[in-house]
N, C-alpha and C positions, 0 to 999 in steps of 0.2 A: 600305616594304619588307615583304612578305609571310615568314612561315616557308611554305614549303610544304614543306620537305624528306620527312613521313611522309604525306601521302596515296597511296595507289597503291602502298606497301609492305607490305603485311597477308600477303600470301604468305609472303614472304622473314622478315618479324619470324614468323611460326609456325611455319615451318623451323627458324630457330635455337632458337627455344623447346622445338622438339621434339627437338631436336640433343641440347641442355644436359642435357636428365635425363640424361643417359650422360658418361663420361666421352668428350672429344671433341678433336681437332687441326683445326679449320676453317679455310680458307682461302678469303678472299672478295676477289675481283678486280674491277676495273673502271676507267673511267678517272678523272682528277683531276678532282674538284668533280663526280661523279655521286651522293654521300651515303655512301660506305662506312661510313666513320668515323659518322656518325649512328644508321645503322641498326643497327649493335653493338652501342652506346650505347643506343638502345632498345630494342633486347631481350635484354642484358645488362646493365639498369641496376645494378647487384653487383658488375659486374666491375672490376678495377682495367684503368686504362687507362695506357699505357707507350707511347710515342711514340719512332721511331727519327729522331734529326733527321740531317740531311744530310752535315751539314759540319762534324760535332763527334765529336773522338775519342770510342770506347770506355769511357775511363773519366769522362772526364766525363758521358758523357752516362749510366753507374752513379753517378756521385756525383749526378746529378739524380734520378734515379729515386728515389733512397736516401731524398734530403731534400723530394721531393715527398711522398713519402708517410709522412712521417717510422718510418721502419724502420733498424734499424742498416748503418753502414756498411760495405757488402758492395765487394768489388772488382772481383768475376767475375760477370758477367752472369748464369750458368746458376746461381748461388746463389742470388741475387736472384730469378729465377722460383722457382726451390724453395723457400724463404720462403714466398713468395707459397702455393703451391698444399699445403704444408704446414700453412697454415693455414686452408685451404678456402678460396680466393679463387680465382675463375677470373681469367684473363686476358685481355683485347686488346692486343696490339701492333700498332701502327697503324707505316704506310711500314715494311715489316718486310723489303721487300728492300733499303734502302739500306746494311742490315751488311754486305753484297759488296765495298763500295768505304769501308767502317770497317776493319771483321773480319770475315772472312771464315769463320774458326776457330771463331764464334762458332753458325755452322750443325752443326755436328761435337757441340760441346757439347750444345744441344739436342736433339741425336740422342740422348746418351745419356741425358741426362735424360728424354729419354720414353719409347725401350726401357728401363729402368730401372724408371718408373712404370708401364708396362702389365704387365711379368712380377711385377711384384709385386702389381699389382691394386690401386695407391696413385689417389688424386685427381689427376686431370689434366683438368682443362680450359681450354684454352687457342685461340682465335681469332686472326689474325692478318689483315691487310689490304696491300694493294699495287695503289700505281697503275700501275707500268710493266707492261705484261704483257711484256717481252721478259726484264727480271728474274725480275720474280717463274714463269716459264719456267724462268729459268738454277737458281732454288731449286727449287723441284719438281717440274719434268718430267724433265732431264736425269737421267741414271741414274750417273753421277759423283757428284750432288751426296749430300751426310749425308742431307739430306732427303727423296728420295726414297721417295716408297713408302710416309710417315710419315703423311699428312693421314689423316684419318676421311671429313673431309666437303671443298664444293665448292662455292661459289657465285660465280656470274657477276654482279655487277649492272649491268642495264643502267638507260637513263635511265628515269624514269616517260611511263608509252603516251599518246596522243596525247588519248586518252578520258578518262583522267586529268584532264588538265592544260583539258583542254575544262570537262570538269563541275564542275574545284574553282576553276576561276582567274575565272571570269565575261567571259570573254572572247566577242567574237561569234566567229564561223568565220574572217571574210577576217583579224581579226587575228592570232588562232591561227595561222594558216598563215602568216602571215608571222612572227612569232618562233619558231615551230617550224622552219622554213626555216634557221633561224641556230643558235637554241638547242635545236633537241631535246626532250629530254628531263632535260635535265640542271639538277636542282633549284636549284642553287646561280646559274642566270644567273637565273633567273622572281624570287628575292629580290630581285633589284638593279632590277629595271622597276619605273616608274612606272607604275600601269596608268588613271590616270585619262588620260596623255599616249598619242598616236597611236604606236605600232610606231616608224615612220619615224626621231620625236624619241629614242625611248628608244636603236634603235640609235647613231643618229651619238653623244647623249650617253657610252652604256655604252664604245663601240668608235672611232668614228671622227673624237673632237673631242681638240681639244689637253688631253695630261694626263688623258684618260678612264682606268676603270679597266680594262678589260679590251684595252686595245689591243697589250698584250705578251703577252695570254694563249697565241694561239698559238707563241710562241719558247718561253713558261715548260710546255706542252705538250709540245711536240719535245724539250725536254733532258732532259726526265723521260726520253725512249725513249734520246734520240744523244748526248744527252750534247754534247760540242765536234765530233765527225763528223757534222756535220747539213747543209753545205753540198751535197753529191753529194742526198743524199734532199729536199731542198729543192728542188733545180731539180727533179727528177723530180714532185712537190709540186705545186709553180707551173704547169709543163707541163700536167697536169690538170687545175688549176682552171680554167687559160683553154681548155680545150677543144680540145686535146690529148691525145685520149687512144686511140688507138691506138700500140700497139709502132712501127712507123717513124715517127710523129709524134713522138715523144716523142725517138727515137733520135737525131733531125737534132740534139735539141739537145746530143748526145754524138758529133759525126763518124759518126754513123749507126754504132757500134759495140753493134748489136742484141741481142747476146750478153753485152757487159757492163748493157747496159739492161734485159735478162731476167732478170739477178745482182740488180739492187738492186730491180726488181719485187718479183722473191718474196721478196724481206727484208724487204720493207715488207708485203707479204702476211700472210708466214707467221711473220716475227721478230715484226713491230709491230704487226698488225691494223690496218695504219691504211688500206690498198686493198683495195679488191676487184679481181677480174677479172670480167667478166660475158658473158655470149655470147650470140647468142641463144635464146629458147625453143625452137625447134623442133631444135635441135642438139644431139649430147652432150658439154655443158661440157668432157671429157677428150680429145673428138678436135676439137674449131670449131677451125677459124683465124680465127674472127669476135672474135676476143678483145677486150673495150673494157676501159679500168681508171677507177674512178672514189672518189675520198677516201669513205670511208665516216662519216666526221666531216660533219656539217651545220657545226659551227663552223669548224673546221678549213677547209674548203672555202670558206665565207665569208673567211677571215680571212685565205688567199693570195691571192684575187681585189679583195678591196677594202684590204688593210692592205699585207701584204708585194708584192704590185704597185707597190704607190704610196710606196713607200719612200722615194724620193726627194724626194718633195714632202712628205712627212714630217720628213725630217731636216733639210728646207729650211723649217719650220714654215710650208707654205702649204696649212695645214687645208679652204682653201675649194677650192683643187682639189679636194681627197679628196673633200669632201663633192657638189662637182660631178658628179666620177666615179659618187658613189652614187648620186646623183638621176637620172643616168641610164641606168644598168645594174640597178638595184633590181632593177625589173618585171622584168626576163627569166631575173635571177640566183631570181625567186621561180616564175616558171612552169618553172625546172627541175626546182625541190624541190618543184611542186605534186604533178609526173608521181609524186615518189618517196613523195608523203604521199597520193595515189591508189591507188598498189601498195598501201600498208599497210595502208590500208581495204579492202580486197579481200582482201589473204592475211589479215586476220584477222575475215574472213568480219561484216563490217560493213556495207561495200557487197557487193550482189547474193549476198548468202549466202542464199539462195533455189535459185540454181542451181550449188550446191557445184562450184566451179572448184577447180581446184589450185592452185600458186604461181603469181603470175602475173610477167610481166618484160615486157623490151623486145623487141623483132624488127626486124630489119632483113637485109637482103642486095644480091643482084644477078638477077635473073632469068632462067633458064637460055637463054630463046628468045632474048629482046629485048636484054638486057644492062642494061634500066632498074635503077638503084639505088632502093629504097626504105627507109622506116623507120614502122616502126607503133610509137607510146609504150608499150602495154600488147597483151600477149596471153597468154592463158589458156585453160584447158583443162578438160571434166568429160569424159574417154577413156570411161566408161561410158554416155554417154549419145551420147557421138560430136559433142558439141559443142564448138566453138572462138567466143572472146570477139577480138572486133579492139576495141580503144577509143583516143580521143582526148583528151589532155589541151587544156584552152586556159583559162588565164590572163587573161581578157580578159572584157566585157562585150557581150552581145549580139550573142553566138553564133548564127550559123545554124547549125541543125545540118544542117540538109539538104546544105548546102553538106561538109558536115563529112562527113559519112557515103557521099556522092555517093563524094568521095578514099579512103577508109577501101574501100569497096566495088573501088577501082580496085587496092587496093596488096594488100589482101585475095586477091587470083587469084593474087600472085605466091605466096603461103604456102603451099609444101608438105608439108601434114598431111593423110594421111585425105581425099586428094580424090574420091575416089571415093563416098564416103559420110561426108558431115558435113554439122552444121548450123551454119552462120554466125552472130552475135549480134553487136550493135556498140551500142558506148558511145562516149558524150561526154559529156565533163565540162566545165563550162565555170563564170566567176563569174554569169553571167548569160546569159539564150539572148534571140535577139527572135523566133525561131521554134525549139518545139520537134516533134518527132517520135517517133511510136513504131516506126513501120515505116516500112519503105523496100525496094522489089520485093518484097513480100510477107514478109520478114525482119525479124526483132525489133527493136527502138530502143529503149537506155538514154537519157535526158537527165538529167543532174544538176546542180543549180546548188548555188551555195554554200545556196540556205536549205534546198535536200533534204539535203542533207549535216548541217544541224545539226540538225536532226529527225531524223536516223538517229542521230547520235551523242549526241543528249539521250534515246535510250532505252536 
């Protein structure tokens, strides 16, 4: 088991660093097992740390505080921190939105304690952490709530970037992409791998054998946001992972009642962060009806497609279904997430950051002559130069590209941008090519295999 939790935080640890010299109200969000709580911890090694537990009244969990830290026995929470900061100690409070469903009153308090210490120009500094974002929302975005309007500061963490985890873990490429496909970024799954054992073993081990550890993670995920209403966002959930994801796809499995399926979309959008909507590139996201939705969790996504799918052969302990199921859906469940660990190399100008693209995304439609449906994985844009990027993602071994670009070239005409004047650029990415290309009808050819990929990312 590796630590890797502090590589690839050096930003965020000298934000807060630079926070501290002031007095400060920090709020740092992100989801569970992404490092909140660590990254505090390191760069407020000083602070006392105070933990809001779940499922334990108010006062107990002040008689804990009290005798964790052996201080006199306070009864009222908001004492307890002025203690604290009265005697120059900063604070973290770690799960600090589950007081809503403790005490709720206890938001109100801290209000005044810290209008209190700012007009008086007293010591306050104080951090606090939260995994649910639809909570920690309800504490300080809402304009209701005591807290509103109180933070200083504002930190989002997301998991560590792709580059990260390449350059500290000793990983080749094709494995990398394969647990980042599942885990991400998120430090706390990378401790649990074996990394002398193949991807393959570590997944079934961690996720998908009898009594693994992480096989309930995505249920203990979800109730951190739903709490016991998780059954309606679950189906909507499930419909997505298996590839379902347009609006009437999704609808059928609600009597095609479109409008209450557009109700729980943007709750899960905009309440939970847990979907995106995506459209394509050449459209304005505000007006497409090309709207697609897709779980923005890497784990998550995995973890309705191969766990909560197979639920039944679960409950029925017949593991080796499950694990059948994986051996054969693996590969295509990963040439999805290659397409999206493609984009990320490109938006952050990794790959072909040479020819400064913009965001790059998906494309698809209908053709206005012909009526042909098509779909391009990536396309991308540099508007000042009047260039457009068509690229192909493929998963596979010994790629032609020619073959590959020949299709790209055909679905390329139907793309209405700038036809009149542009230049065309086509990419493919592939694990390995048996012919590569750099042009085709006198137009540019990217070819990238997995070992151009780890050359780029080993500088």
């Amino acid at each position: 088991m590796k630590n890797i939790k502090f590589f690839g935080r050096e930003k965020e640890i000298e934000k807060i660093k630079e926070i501290s010299k002031d007095n400060f109200f920090l709020v740092v969000k992100g989801r569970r097992r992404v490092g909140k709580t660590r990254l505090l911890k390191e760069a407020l090694p000083d602070a006392v740390y105070i933990f809001i537990w779940p499922d334990k009244s108010i006062d107990w969990i002040n008689g804990q505080i009290c005798q964790e830290n052996k201080i006199p026995p306070f009864k009222n929470f908001k004492d307890i921190l002025e203690y604290f900061l009265e005697n120059k100690k900063m604070l973290v409070i770690d799960e600090f939105q589950n007081l809503l469903n403790i005490d709720k009153s206890v938001y109100g308090e801290i209000q005044k304690l810290i209008d209190d210490r700012k007009s008086n120009g007293k010591f306050l500094k104080i951090a606090v952490a939260g995994s649910s974002y639809s909570l920690m929302n309800k504490v300080f975005n809402d304009s209701a709530s005591p807290l509103y309007g109180r933070r200083t500061d504002e930190i989002t963490l997301y998991g560590i970037s792709a580059i990260d985890l390449f350059k500290n873990l000793g990983m080749s490429i094709e494995e990398l992409i394969k647990v980042w496909s599942i885990f991400e970024g998120v430090p706390y799954y990378y401790e649990l791998i074996d990394f002398k054992s193949l991807p393959e073993k570590n997944i079934k081990k961690l996720i998908l054998s009898r009594d693994s550890q992480l096989q309930e993670e995505g249920k203990i995920l979800l109730s951190v946001e739903f709490g016991k209403d998780s059954r309606t966002y679950n189906t909507v959930l499930t419909a997505i992972s298996e590839g379902k994801t347009k609006l009437n796809e999704i609808a059928s499995l609600f009597d095609n009642k479109k409008n209450e399926v557009v109700k729980y979309l943007d709750i899960l959008r905009k309440d939970f962060r847990l979907v995106r909507k995506i459209t394509p590139m050449t459209e304005n996201p505000n007006k497409s009806k090309e709207g697609r939705y897709e779980i923005i969790d890497n784990f998550l996504s995995f973890w309705f497609y191969f766990i909560d799918k197979n639920r039944n052969y679960i409950e029925q302990d017949r593991f080796n279904e499950v694990e059948d199921f994986f051996d054969k859906n693996f590969n295509s469940f990963i040439g999805r997430k290659f397409e999206k660990f493609i984009t990320y190399l490109i938006n952050e100008k990794i790959l072909l950051k040479n020819l400064d693209f913009s965001f790059a995304g998906s494309q698809w439609g209908k053709d206005k002559k012909s009526g042909d449906v098509y779909e391009i994985d990536i396309v991308s844009f540099n508007k000042n130069n009047k260039e457009i990027l068509f690229g192909e993602c493929k998963w596979k071994e010994k790629v032609n590209s020619e073959e590959i670009v020949k299709e790209l070239v055909r679905k390329s005409a139907y793309v209405d941008w700038n036809n009149e004047d542009r230049k065309d650029i086509y990419a493919v990415f592939a694990k390995s090519f048996s012919k590569k290309i750099d042009k085709f009808d006198g137009k540019k050819v990217y070819c990238f295999d997995l070992n151009d990929l780890e050359k780029l990312m080993s500088n």
